[in-house]
N, C-alpha and C positions, 0 to 999 in steps of 0.2 A: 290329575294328569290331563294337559289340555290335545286330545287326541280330535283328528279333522273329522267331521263329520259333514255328510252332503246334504245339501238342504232339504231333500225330501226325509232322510233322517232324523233332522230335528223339526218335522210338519211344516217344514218351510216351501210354499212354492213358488217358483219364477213367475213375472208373470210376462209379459209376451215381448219379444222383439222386434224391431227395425221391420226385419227382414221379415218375419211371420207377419207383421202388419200387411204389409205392399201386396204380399202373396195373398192373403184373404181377399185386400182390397182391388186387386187384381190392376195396384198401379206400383208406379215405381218410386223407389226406398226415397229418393228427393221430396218425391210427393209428399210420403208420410213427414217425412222432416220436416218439409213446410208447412205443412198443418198443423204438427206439436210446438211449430213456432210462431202460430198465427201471422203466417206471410199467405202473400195471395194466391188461393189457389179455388180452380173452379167448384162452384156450388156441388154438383154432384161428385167430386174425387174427391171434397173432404164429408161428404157424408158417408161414403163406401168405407171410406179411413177412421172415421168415428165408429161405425157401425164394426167394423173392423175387430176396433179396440175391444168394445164391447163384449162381443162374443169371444174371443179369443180367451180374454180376463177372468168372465163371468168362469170360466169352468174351475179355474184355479183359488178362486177365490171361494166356489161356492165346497169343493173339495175340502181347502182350509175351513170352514167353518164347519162341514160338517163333521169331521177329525177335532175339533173344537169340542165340538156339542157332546159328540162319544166319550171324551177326553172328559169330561165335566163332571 
């Protein structure tokens, strides 16, 4: 039976949005667009916005693998 299940159910996790980006990077949701579109945007708002990514990511990711590891 193919019954729904939520991604943290099956170890699955999100990893960051739009909207959580801008909010870390403490710029606005265009911003980050443009920088995941390599359109020009200034030297420091796309380092905030990478840095961003980064940390944001790192947690869900480092979660998935530890739920990996245990799982192993």
């Amino acid at each position: 039976m193919g019954g729904k299940h939520t991604p943290d159910e099956l170890g699955l996790y999100r990893l960051c949005t739009i909207k959580e980006i801008a909010d870390k990077a403490q710029v606005g949701v265009a911003t980050v667009h443009r920088v995941l579109k390599a359109k020009a945007v200034r030297a420091d708002s796309r380092n905030a916005v990478k840095m961003a990514i980064i940390e944001l990511n790192s947690t869900a990711i480092r979660r998935a693998s530890l739920e990996f590891i245990e799982a192993g």
